[in-house]
Structure formats: C-alpha cells, structure tokens
C-alpha positions as CSV (number, residue, x, y, z in Angstrom):
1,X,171.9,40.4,85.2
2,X,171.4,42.2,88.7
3,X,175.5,42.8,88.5
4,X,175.6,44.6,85.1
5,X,172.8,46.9,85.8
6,X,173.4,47.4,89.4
7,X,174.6,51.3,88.7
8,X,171.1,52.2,86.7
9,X,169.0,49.7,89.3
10,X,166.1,51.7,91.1
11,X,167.3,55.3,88.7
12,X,165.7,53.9,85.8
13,X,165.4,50.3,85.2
14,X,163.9,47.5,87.4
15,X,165.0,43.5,86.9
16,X,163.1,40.7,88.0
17,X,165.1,37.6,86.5
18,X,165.4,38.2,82.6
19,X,162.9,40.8,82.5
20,X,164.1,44.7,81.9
21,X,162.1,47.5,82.6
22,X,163.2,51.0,81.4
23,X,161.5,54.0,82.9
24,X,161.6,57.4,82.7
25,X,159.9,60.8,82.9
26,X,159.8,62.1,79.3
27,X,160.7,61.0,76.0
28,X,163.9,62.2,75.4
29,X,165.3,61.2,78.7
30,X,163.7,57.5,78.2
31,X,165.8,57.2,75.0
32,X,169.0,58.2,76.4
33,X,168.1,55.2,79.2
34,X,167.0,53.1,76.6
35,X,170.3,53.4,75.0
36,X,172.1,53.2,77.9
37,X,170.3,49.8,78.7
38,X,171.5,48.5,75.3
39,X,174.6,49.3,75.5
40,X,174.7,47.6,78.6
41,X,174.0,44.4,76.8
42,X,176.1,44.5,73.7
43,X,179.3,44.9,76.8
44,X,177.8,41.4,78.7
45,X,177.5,39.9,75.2
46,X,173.3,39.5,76.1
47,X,171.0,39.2,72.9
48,X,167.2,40.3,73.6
49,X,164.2,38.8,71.4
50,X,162.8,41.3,69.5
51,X,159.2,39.4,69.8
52,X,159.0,39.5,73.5
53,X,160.0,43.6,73.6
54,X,157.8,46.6,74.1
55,X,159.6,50.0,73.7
56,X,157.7,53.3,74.1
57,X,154.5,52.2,76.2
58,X,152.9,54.6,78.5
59,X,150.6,51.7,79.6
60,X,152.1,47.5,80.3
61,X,151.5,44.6,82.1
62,X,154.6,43.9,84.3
63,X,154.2,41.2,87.1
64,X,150.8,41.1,87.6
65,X,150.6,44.8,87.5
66,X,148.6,47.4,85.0
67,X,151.3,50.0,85.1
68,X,149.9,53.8,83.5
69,X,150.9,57.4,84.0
70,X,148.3,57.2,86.8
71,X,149.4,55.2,88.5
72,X,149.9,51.0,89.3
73,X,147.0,48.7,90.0
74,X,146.4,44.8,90.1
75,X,145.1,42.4,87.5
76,X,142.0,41.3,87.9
77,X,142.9,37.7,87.2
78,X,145.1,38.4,90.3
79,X,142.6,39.5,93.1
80,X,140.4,36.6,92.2
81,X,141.5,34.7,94.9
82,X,140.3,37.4,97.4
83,X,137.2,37.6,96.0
84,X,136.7,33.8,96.4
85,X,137.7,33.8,99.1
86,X,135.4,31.4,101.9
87,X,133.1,33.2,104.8
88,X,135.9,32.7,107.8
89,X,134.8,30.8,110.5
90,X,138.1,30.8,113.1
91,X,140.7,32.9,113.8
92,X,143.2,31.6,111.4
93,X,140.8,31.8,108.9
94,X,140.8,35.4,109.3
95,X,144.9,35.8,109.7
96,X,145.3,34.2,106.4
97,X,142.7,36.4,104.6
98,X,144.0,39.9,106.2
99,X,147.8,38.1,105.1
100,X,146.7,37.7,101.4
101,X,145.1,40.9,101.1
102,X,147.6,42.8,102.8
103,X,149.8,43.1,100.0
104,X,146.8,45.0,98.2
105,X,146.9,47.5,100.9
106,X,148.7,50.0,98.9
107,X,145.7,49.9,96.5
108,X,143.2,50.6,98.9
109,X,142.3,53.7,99.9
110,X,142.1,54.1,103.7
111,X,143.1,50.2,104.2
112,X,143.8,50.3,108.0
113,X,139.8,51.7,108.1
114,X,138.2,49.8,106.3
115,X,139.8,46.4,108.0
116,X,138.8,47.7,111.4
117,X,136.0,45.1,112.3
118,X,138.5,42.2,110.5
119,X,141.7,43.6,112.7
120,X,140.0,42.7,115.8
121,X,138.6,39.6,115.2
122,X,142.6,38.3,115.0
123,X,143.1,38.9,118.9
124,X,140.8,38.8,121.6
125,X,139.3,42.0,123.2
126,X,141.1,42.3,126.6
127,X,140.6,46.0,129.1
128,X,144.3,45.1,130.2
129,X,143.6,44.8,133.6
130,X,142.4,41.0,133.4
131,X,145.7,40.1,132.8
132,X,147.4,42.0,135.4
133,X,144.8,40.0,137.5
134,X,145.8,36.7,136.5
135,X,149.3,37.6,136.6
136,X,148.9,38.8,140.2
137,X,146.8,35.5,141.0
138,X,149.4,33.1,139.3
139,X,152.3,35.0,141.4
140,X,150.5,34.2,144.2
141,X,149.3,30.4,143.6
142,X,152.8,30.0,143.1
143,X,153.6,30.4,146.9
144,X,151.2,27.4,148.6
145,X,151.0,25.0,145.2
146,X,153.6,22.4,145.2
147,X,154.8,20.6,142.2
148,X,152.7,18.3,139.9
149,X,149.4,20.1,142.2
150,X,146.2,18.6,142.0
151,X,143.9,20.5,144.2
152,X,145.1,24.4,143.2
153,X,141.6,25.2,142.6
154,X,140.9,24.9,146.3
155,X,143.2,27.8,147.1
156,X,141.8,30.4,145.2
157,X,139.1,31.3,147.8
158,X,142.6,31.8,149.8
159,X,144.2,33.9,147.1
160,X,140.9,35.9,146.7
161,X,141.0,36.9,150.1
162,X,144.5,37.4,150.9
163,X,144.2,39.7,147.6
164,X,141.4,41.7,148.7
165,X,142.3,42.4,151.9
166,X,145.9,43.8,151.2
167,X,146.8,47.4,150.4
168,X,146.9,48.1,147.0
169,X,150.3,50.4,146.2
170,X,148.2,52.3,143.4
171,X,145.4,53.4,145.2
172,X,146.6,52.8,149.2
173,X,143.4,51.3,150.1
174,X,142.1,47.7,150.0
175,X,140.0,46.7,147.2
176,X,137.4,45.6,149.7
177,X,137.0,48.4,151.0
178,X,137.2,50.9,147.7
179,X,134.7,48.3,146.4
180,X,132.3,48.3,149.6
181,X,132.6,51.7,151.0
182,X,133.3,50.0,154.1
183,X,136.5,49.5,156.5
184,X,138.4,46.4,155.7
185,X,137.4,43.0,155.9
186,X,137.9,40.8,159.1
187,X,140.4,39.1,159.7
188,X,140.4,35.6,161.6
189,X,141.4,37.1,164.1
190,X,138.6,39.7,163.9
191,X,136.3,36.5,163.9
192,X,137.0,35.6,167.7
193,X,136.5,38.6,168.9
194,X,133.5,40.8,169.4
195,X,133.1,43.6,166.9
196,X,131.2,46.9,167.5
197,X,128.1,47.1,165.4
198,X,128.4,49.3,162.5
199,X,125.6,51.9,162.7
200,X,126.0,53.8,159.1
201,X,123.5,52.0,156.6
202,X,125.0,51.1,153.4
203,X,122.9,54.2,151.7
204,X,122.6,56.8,155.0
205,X,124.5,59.9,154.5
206,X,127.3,59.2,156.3
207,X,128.3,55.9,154.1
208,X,127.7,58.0,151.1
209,X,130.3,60.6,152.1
210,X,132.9,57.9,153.1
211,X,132.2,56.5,149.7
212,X,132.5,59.4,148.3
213,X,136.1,60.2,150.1
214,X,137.5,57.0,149.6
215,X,136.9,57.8,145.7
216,X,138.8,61.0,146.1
217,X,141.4,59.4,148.1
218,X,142.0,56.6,145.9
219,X,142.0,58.9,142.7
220,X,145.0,60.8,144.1
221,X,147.4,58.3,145.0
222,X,146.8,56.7,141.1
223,X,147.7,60.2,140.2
224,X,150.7,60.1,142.6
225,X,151.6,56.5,141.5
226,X,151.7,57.2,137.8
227,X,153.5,60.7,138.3
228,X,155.8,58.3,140.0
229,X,155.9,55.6,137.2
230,X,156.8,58.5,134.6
231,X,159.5,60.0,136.6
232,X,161.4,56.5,136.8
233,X,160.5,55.7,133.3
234,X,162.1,59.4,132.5
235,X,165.1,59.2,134.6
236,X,167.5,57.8,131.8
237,X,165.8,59.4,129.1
238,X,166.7,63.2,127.4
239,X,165.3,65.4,125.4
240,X,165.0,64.7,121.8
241,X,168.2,67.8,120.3
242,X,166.9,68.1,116.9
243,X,165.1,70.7,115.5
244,X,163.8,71.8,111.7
245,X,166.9,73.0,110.0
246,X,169.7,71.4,112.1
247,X,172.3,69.2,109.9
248,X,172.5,65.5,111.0
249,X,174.2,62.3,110.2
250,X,171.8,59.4,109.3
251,X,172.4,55.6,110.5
252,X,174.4,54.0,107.6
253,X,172.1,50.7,108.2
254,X,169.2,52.9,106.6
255,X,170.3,52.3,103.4
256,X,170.3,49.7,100.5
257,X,173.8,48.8,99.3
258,X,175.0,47.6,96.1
259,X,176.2,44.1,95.7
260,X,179.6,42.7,97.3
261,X,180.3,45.7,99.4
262,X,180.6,45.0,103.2
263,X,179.0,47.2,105.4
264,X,182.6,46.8,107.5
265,X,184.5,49.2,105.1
266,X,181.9,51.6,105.3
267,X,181.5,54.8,107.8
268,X,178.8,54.3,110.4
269,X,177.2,57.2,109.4
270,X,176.2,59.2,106.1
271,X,175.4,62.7,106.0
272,X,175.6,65.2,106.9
273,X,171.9,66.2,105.7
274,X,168.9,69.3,107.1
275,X,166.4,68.3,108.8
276,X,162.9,69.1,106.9
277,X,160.4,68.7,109.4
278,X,158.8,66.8,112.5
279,X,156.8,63.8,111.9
280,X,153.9,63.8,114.2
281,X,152.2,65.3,116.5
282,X,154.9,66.1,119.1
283,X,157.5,69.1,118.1
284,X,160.0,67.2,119.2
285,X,160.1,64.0,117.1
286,X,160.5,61.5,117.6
287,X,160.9,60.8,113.8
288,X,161.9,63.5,111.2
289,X,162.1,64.3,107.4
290,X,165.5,64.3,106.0
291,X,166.6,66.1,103.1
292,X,168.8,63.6,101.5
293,X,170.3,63.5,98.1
294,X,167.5,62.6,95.3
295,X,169.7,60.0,93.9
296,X,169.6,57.9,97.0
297,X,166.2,55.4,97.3
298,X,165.5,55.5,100.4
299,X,162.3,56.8,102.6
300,X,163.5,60.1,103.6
301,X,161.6,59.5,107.6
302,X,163.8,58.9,110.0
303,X,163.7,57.7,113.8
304,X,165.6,60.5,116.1
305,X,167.5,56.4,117.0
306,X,168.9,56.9,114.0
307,X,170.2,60.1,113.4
308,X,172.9,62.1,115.2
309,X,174.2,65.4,115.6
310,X,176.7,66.8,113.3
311,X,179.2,69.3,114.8
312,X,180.9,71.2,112.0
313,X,184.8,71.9,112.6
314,X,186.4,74.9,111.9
315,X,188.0,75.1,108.1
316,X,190.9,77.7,110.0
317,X,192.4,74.3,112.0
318,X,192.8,72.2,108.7
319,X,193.3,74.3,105.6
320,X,194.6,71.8,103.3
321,X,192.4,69.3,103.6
322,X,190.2,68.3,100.4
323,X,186.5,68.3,100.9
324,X,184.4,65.5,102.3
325,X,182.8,63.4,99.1
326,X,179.0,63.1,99.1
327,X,178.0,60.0,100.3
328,X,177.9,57.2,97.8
329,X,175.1,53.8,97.6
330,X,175.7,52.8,94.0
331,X,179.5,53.7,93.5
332,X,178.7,57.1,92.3
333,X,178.8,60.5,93.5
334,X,175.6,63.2,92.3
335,X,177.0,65.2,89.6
336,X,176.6,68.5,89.7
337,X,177.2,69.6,85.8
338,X,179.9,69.1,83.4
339,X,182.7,71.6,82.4
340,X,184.3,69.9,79.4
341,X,184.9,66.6,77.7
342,X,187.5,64.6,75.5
343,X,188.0,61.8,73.5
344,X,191.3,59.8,71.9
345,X,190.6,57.6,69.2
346,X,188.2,54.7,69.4
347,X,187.7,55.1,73.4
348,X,184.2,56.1,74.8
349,X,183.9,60.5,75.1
350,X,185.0,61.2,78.7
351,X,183.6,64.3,80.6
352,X,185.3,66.4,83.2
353,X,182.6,66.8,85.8
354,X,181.9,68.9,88.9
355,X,180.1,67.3,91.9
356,X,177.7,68.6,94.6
357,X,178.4,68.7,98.0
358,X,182.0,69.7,97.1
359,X,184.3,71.9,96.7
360,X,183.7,73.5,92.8
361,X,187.8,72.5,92.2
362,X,187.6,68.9,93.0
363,X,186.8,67.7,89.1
364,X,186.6,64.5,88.0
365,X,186.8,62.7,84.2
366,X,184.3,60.1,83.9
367,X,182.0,58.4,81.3
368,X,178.7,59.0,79.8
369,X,176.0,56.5,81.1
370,X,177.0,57.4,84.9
371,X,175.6,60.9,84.1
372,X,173.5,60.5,81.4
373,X,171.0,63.1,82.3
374,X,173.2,65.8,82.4
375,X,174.8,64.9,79.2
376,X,172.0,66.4,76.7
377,X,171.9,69.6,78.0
378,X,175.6,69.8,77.8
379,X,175.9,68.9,73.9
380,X,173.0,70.7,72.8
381,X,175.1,74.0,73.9
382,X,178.2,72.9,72.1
C-alpha cells in the first residue's frame, strides 16, 4: 500500500495499514485528490468497501484522534488511562506517568510548565558542586586504598585534610583558609614546633579586613580561571558565517526519503536555499530558518552543523551547461506551471511542464496526478 501511494504520501493522503486518508484544503482540490487516490487503486487492482468509507467529512475519528478544521485532539476513551492513573509513590512511578503523557504534550498548552514540579521529581536536586567533590575525593581514595579494601572509611579524615590544606587552582588559596579567614592549617610539622600566638580575634577589625581581602582575592582568580576555561574551550571553535539572506546547502540526512533509495546515490547536500532568520536569542545562530521548497516535509530549523555555505560559480566559465534540478524527496521535481498538453489515443493526457528553480527552457512531458494542482487552472483556460 505504502509503495503505490508513496508519490501523494505526506502531500495529501496518510496510510496506516489498510486505512486511507485524503486531505486537502478546499473542495475542489480534495476531489481532484480523491480521484487521484482512486485511480491509484483501480492500477493496483485494490477494491475498497463502500460500508467502511467516509468521503467529504470536515470532522472524523482517525486513530484515536477527533480530527476538525480546528484542529486534532484525543478521545476521551483514550486519556482515560491518565486520568486513572495511581498517586506515584517512587521515582519510576513518576517516569512512567510523564512517558505516557508525553505523547499528549502537543495537546497541552504550555506542557513543559505545567510538568515543572513532576520534571524534578525524576532526578535528584544536585548544586553541581557535590559531585565535583566526590569526584575529587574518589580520585584521591584511589591513591592509599588497595584492592578488595576494607577499612577506606578510616582514610577520609586523611583525604579531608590533605584536601583542605592544598591550593585550590580556581581560587589560589586553601579552602581552609577562604573558609576560616585565617592562614593555613598546620601542618605536622607545624605541630612540633612552637607557633607564634595569633593576636587578631576572629571578629577584631583586622580579621575582618583579611576576610574581607581573601574574598576579593579569591573572586578574581575564579574570574581569571574561567576566562581561562573559555579561551581553551574557544580555541578550535569559529565564528558561526551565516547570516539572514545568505544561500546555503542543507545536510541531506535532514530529510525523509522514499522507499528503496539509498542514501549512497545521493548528493550529500541539497540546496541551495535563503536563510529566513536566526533562531534564538544569539544573532549568530546557532540554528536558522530555511526557506525550503513547500513540497518537501520537513521542519524548516536547522542546526548551523548542518548547513554549509554555498559559493555560486560564474555562468561565463561554463556556458553550456544545463541548469542544476531542484532537489528531489519523492521522485519529483516542483512544477512551476504548464505550457501545453497532448494525448494519442487511449493513453493518459500528458502535459509539457516548466519547473522552478530552472532554467524556463528545460521542459518536461509528464502525467496528470504528479501535478494535479496545477492541472485545474490550466483547463479551465482552454
């Protein structure tokens, strides 16, 4: 079924198994599709039971779906299962309600806010610095344990320590000492031998203005550090080149194919196309609207990874060469309009057609239902 329809699939017919559905946007062109569709099956020798068909509806059931001029919503008898659904009590509870009524999202109106307090119930609430802790404390442990260890938890007071009392690379200081105010903490060494007695109070006015400089200090070299982190990050990385009105080629993987064609005998890239606009909030991308041909069904956002740009040659260095062809997904090109037709004898009419993105002398003779929009207006000026 999927192979005889596959040029009018997604342009205005949908099949799911032996189920056809023929859309369209007004009347006139949803009987030309209509009898397109038919003649489809009197070719593959199909019969259809009148009982089961619907033609003409505004308003259907299809699939569990209330389809109207409005739009598409649910069955009720469909959402019952959310509805019913049991009080969670775990987390897998909750990942199997937020995966069942996930497919509803497009229904809801401002999905992603309303699931706020469910979305964080799935994952535990973490500042991202525990974990760098731990990380930094297993890395360590990993030094003095020894295999199949029994008594790690005794050296932790050792990792504490040794942690503490090193230099931090972020903030050049100890974290004794950022933490305490004070210098850093002794040492065994510093143990067996006499200290000086530290006169400043912890609140006197002197350990409140080393306090308050060891904040400062500490503050700039995090500033330094992550000036630092963003430079390396940014070494291999350039400037996004595309702007709103430059022509690019789009990523061939984007696109939906037809069936038994290999991606192998295809170019690598489609195009070339203008670029719309910038999605988001920086000017330079990194994702952009593409203004691809309408007969293509495909999400017309695209990440800058998949675009590149096109460099136009000079028609001087290759005059006789014929036009590029539009790019083609379902074995046709977009038709322009049609200049004439024939017919001989009991064949099907054929029309000499025009197509855009080419050259207005590269015609072509084809046959109705491959065009079949642009085939009313033509006869109705005959």
């Amino acid at each position: 079924m999927m192979t005889e329809f596959r040029d009018l699939l997604d342009r205005s017919v949908l099949i799911y198994l032996d189920d056809i559905l023929v859309y369209s946007r007004t009347l006139d062109e949803h009987i030309i599709h209509l009898r397109v569709v038919l003649n489809h099956l009197r070719i593959a020798k199909y019969k259809a039971n009148l009982d089961k068909c619907e033609f003409t509806k505004q308003e259907l059931e299809y699939l569990g779906h209330f389809v109207t001029p409005k739009g598409i919503r649910p069955l009720a008898d469909k959402i019952q299962a959310i509805v019913d659904w049991p009080e969670p009590r775990c987390t897998t509870d909750v990942r199997s309600f937020m995966g069942l009524a996930g497919y509803y999202q497009r229904f809801v109106e401002s999905y992603s806010k309303v699931v706020v307090p469910l979305s964080g119930l799935q994952s535990p609430k973490t500042d991202g610095q525990t974990e760098r802790a731990h990380q930094t404390a297993q890395m360590m442990l990993r030094t003095l344990i020894r295999p199949d260890p029994k008594d790690w938890v005794d050296w932790l007071p050792d990792i504490e320590f040794a942690y503490n009392t090193s230099v931090h690379p972020a903030i050049c200081v100890t974290p004794f000492e950022l933490h305490h105010g004070g210098e850093k903490a002794r040492i065994f060494a510093d143990l067996l031998l006499p200290q000086a007695a530290n006169i400043d109070a912890p609140c006197s006015p002197a350990s409140v203005r080393k306090y308050r400089d060891l904040l400062i200090k500490a503050r700039t070299n995090m500033q330094k550090a992550q000036i630092h982190m963003q430079q390396q990050a940014n070494r291999r990385r350039l400037p996004c080149p595309f702007r709103e009105g430059d022509l690019v080629w789009v990523l061939s993987e984007e696109f939906a194919l037809e069936q038994d064609v290999s991606r192998k005998l295809l170019p690598k890239w489609f195009g070339p196309w203008e670029v719309t606009s910038a999605v988001g909030d920086d000017p330079a991308g990194p994702c952009f609207v593409i203004n691809i041909p309408p007969h293509l069904t495909v999400h017309r956002v695209f990440h800058a990874s998949k675009l590149a740009i096109y460099t136009p040659s000079s028609d001087d260095e290759f005059p006789g060469r014929r036009s590029q062809d539009p790019p083609s997904m379902d074995g046709h090109q977009e038709v322009d309009r049609v200049i004439t037709h024939r017919k001989y004898g009991n064949k099907p009419r054929q029309y000499k057609v025009t197509f855009k993105q080419c050259a207005p002398d590269d015609t072509r003779v084809d046959l109705q239902y491959k065009f079949a929009n642009l085939c009313s207006p033509y006869l109705r000026r005959l």
